[in-house]
Every structure is written in C-alpha cells, then in structure tokens.
C-alpha positions as CSV (number, residue, x, y, z in Angstrom):
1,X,-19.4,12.8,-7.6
2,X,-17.8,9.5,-6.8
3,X,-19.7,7.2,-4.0
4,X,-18.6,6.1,-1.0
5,X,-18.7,2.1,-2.2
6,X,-17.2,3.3,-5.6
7,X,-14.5,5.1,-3.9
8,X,-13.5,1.8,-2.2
9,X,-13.9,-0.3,-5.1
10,X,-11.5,1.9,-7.1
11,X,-9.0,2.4,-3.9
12,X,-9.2,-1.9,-3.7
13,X,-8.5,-2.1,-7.4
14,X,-5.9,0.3,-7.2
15,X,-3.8,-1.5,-3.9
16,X,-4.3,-4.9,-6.2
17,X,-2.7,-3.6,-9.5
18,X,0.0,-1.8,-7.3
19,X,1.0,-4.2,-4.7
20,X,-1.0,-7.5,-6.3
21,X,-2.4,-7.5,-2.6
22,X,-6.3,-8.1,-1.9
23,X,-7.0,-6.2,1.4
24,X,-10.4,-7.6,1.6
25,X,-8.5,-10.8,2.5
26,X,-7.3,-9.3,5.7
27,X,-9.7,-10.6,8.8
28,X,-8.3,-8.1,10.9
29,X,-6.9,-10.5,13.8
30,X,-4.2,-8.1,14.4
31,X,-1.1,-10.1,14.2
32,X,0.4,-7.8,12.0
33,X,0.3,-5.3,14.1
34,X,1.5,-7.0,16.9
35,X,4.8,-8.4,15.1
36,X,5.5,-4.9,14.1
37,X,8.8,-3.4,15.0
38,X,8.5,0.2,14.7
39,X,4.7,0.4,16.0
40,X,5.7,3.1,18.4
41,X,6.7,5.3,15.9
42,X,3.5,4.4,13.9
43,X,0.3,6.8,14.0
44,X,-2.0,3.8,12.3
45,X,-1.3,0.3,13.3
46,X,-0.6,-1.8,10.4
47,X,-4.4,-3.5,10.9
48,X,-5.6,-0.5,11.1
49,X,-3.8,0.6,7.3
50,X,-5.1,-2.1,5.9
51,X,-9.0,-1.5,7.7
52,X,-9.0,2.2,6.2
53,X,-8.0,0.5,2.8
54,X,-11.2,-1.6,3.2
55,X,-13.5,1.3,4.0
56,X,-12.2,3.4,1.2
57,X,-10.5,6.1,3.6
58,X,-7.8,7.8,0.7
59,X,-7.7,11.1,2.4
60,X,-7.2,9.8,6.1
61,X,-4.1,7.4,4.5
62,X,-2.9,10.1,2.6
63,X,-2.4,12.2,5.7
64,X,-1.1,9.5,8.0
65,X,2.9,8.9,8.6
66,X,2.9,5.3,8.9
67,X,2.8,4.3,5.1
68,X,6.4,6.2,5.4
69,X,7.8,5.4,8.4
70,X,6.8,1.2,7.6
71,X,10.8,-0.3,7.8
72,X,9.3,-2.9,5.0
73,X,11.0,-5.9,7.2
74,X,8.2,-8.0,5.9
75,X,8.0,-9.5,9.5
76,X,3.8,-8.7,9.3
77,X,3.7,-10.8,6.0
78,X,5.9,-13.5,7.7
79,X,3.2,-13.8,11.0
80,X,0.1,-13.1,8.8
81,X,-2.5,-16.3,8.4
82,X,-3.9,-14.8,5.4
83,X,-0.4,-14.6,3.4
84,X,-0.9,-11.2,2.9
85,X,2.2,-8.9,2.0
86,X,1.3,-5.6,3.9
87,X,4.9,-3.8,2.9
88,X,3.9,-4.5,-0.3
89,X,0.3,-2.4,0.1
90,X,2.3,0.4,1.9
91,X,4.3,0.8,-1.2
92,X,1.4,0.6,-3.0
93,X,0.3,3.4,-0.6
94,X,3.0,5.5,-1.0
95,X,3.2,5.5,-4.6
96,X,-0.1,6.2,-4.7
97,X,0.0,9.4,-2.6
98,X,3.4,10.8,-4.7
99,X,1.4,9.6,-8.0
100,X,-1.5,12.3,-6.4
101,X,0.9,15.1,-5.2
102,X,2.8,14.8,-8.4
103,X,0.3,13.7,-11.4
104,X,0.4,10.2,-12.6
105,X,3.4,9.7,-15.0
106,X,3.4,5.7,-15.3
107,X,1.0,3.1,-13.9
108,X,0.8,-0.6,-14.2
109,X,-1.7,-0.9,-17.3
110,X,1.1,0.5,-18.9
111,X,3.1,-2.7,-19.0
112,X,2.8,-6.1,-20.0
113,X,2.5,-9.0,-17.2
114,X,5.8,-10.0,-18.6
115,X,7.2,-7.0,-17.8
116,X,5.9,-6.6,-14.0
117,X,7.6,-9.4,-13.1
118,X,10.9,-8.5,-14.4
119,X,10.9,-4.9,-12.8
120,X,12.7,-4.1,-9.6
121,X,10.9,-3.1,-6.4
122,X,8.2,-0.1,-6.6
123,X,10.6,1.5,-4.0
124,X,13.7,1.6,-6.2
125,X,11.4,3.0,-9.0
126,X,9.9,5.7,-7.1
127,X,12.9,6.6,-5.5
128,X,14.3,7.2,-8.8
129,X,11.7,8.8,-10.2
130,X,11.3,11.4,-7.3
131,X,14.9,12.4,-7.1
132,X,16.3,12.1,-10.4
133,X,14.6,15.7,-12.1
C-alpha cells in the first residue's frame, strides 16, 4: 500500500524525468491560467493541473480532459515567473496516463542524457507509438 506523501513523491519524480519540470516550483499565482487560450474548453485550469500534481492526485488527472485538450502554445510558460514549462508537464501527463492504459513499453531511464536531448518531442513519440500497431 503506497502512502499518500509517497504517492506524490513518486508522481513529482515521475513529471521531472518526463517533462524535466519541477511542479513544486509552481507558487500558484495563477498567471498561467489566465494566459490560457482554450480555458473554456478546459475542465482543470492549468494552476489547478499543476496543484493536483503537487498533492499527488493521479487518479483525478487521469480522469480530467484538460491534459488533452492543452493546444501546447507554450503561452503559460512564456507569462510564467517561475520559468516553468507547463505544456511540457501535460505531455508528461499524457504519456503517463497512455503509459498506464497501455503498460509501460519505454521510459526515460532507458536512455542516456545524450540521447534525451537529441530525441524529438514526447508528442511525436507517442503519437507514433499509439498509432503505428
């Protein structure tokens, strides 16, 4: 039986190897979601993603439609004080939930640091990997 603190620990380890995003760095002033584009199509705010992140809340994310619906315009990274890149953590988000649904194939311990750097964007990857059976 997995705690609730050791639930978020591993859910905050996981966003970081995934997205190299720290959502403990988030201070929740809310610009994100503010700058947000598509926030009326959005059942969590983008603060509020990134708050369930910080309390360990998997199942609740899991369940939500905003991870998918996130357009990825990078315009809450460009207003955030913090420099945090939250269309990276909702790709880290989604590829978490397919990596659930669907058994994890491939994760990032599996390659050098070399090699992350050199690999396109999560989103081509997954796309790939989810239509091409």
């Amino acid at each position: 039986m997995t705690t609730e603190s050791g639930k978020k620990s591993r859910l905050i380890e996981e966003m970081k190897a995934q997205s190299g995003q720290d959502p403990n760095s988030c201070y929740q002033c809310g610009k994100c979601s503010a700058a947000c584009p598509v926030t009326a199509a959005l059942d969590l705010m983008p603060h509020q993603v990134i708050r369930y992140l910080q309390l360990g809340l998997e199942d609740e994310l899991a369940e939500s439609k905003t991870p998918w619906i996130c357009a990825s315009c990078f315009t809450c990274a460009a207003r955030c004080p913090r420099d945090i890149d939250l269309a990276r953590m909702m790709e880290g988000i989604r590829l978490s939930v397919l990596r659930c649904r669907e058994g994890n194939k491939f994760g990032p311990a599996d390659l050098t640091p070399e090699q992350l750097e050199k690999l396109p964007q999560q989103a081509l990857v997954s796309g790939f990997r989810k239509y091409n059976k």
